[in-house]
N, C-alpha and C positions, 0 to 999 in steps of 0.2 A: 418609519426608518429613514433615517437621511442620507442623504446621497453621498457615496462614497469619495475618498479624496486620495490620493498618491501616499499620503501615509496613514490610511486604514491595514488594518490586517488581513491578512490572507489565512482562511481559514480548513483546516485541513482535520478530517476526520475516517476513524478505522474502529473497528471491533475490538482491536487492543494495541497491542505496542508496537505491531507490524508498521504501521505506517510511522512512525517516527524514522524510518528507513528512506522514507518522500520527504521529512521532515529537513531532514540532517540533510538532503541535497537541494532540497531549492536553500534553504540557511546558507550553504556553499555558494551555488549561484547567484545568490542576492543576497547580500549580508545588510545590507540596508534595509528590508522588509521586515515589519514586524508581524510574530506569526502567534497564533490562536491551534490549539494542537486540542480535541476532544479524542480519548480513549471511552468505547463504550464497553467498558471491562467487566462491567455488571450483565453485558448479555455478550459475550464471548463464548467460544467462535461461532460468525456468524456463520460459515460453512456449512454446518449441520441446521441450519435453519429454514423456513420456508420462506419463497420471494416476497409474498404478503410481508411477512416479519422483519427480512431485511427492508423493503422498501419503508413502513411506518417507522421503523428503529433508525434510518439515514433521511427520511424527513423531520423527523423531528431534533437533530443533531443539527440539521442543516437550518432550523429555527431557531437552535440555541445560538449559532456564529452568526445569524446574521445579528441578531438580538444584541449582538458587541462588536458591531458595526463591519463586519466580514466583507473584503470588497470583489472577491470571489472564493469559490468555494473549493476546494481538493480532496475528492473521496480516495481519498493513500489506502483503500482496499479493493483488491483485484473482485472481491464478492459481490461486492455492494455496487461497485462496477455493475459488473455483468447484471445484477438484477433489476439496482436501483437507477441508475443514471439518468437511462430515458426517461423515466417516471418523475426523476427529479427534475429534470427539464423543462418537463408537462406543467410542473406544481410551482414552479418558480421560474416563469417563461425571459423573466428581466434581468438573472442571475449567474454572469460566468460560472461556466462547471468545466474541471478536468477533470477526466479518469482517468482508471488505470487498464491498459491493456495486452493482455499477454505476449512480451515481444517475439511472437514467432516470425514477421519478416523478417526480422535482420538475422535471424538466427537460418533462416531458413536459405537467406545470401549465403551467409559467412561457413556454412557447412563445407565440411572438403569430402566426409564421408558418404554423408546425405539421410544420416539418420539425427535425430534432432530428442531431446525428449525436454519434456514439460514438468515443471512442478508447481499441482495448484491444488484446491479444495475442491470438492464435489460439484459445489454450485456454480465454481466457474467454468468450469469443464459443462456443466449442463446449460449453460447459459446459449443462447443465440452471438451474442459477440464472439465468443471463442468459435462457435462453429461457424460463424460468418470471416473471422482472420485465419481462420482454416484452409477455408473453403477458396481465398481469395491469394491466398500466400505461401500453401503450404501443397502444394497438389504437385509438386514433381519432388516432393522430399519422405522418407519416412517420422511418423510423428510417434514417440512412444511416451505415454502418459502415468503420472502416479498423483496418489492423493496426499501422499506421506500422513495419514491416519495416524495423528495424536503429536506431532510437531509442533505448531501452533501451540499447544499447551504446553510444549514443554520450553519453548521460546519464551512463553508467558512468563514461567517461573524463575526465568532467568537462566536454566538449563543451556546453555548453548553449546557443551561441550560434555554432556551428560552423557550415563550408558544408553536412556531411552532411545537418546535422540542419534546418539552414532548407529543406534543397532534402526532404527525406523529407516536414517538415509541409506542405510549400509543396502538395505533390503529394497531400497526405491532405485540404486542405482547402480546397484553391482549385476540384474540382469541386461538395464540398458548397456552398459560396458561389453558385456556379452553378446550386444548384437551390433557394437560398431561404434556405438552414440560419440559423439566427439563436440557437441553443444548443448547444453543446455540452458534453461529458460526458466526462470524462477518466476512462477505465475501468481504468487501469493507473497504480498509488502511482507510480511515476516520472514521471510528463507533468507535476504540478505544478512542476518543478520549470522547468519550459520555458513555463508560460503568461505570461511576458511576450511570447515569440517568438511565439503562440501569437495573444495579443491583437493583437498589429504586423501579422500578418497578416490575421486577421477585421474588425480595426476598431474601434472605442466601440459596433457596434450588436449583435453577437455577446455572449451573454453566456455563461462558462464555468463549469461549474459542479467543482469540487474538492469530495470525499468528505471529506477529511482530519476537517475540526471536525466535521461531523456523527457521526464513528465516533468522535471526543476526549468527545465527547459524551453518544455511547451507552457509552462505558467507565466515565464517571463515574455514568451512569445504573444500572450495574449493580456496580457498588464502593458505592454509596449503597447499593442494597437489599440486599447481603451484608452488612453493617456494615464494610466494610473500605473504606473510602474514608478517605484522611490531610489533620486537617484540623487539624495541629501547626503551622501557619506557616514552619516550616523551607525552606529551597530545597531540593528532593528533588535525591538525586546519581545523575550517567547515567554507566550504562559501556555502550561497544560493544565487540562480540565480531566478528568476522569468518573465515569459512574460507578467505576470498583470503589477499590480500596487504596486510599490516596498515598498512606504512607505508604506501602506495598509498591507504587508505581515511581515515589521520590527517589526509594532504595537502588530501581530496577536500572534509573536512566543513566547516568553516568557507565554502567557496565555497557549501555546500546550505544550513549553519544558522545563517550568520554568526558560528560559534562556534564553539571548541575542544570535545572529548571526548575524553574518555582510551578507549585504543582497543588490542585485546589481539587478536593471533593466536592461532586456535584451528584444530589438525589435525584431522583426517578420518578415524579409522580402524574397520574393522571398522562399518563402513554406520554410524557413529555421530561426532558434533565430542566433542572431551573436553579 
């Protein structure tokens, strides 16, 4: 693999279409960069998966971008976060990596009530990161947690304003409401994509807090200090990759980015996308 240069791509991968949500904000923040987008929609959601699982399924993802010359890498899922990150660290020691991490400090500031609630997947909630930004950030606040069990798919389907999905969040946040909540924390790349249902529910006095720019942020943060940051004025060019089903995710994007993407199936074989 050859060494990266100021306009390689930055390569950004998720379970599904959740991280096109990290996608659409570093694109904001750096419109110059051109970016590499893999949806692993063929093993979706990774949430219900084992860390074994996730960890081989985001290394080998993380093979495919670099394989098209990826000059660092953006795991746009709060799962594979929590399970893979380190691991991928370990397995590609020469490799900038961003995560994703559940914004409970600023949320845990900005509280006026002091009760706080989270919304993320099973695995990130069991993860050690989550309980290490816990542990570290959230100890004079109440934290109230949900999995919204079956969102994520219904975000997939393009649902975002479905009955599933109002009656799932209706159910994830109409007890926190009941005990105070006045922030929320969207621990899982796909929920931005529903905080308007999100806000209809809470109110104007709920404030939600989305990761997305803050992690647009820290990618430019760390492209600045490598000398690889593109600051040619060009419009950088996005391709997405997907292991589902390509037309299925061509249909889906404009509804998430208000925009088209050129959008390429990619098979599965041999524990590897190619």
């Amino acid at each position: 693999m050859s060494s990266p240069t100021k306009t390689s791509p930055i390569g950004v991968f998720d379970s599904g279409v959740g991280g096109l949500s990290v996608l659409r904000a570093i694109h904001e923040q750096m419109p110059s960069e051109n970016l590499l987008y893999f949806a692993d929609q063929d093993h979706v959601p990774y949430g219900s998966r084992s860390l074994e699982e996730i960890r081989q399924f985001s290394e080998a993802v993380t093979h495919f971008l670099l394989a098209r010359g990826a000059k660092i890498i953006v795991v746009a899922c709060n799962t594979a976060s929590a399970a893979a990150l380190h691991h991928l660290r370990g397995a590609f020691p020469e490799v900038p990596f961003v995560g994703m991490e559940p914004a409970v400090k600023p949320a845990a500031e900005q509280t006026h009530s002091g009760v706080v609630g989270v919304l993320a997947t099973p695995a990130t909630f069991q993860g050690e990161l989550y309980a290490s930004v816990i542990e570290r950030f959230a100890s004079d606040v109440i934290v109230l947690q949900n999995t919204c069990f079956g969102l994520v798919e219904e975000i997939e389907r393009g649902a975002l304003d479905g009955q599933k999905t109002h009656q799932i969040l209706e159910a994830a946040l109409r007890p926190m409401l009941g005990r105070g909540l006045d922030t929320v924390v969207l621990g899982c790349t796909h929920y931005p994509f529903v905080i308007p249902l999100i806000e209809q529910i809470c109110g104007d006095s709920v404030r939600v807090i989305d990761p997305a720019p803050a992690v647009a942020k820290q990618v430019e943060r760390r492209l600045e200090t490598l000398g690889l940051l593109s600051k040619n004025g060009a419009r950088g060019e996005i391709q997405l990759y997907t292991s589902g089903d390509g037309e299925k995710l061509k249909s889906l994007v404009p509804q998430l980015c208000e925009r088209s993407y050129p959008v390429k199936e990619v098979g599965w074989e041999n524990g590897r996308p190619n």
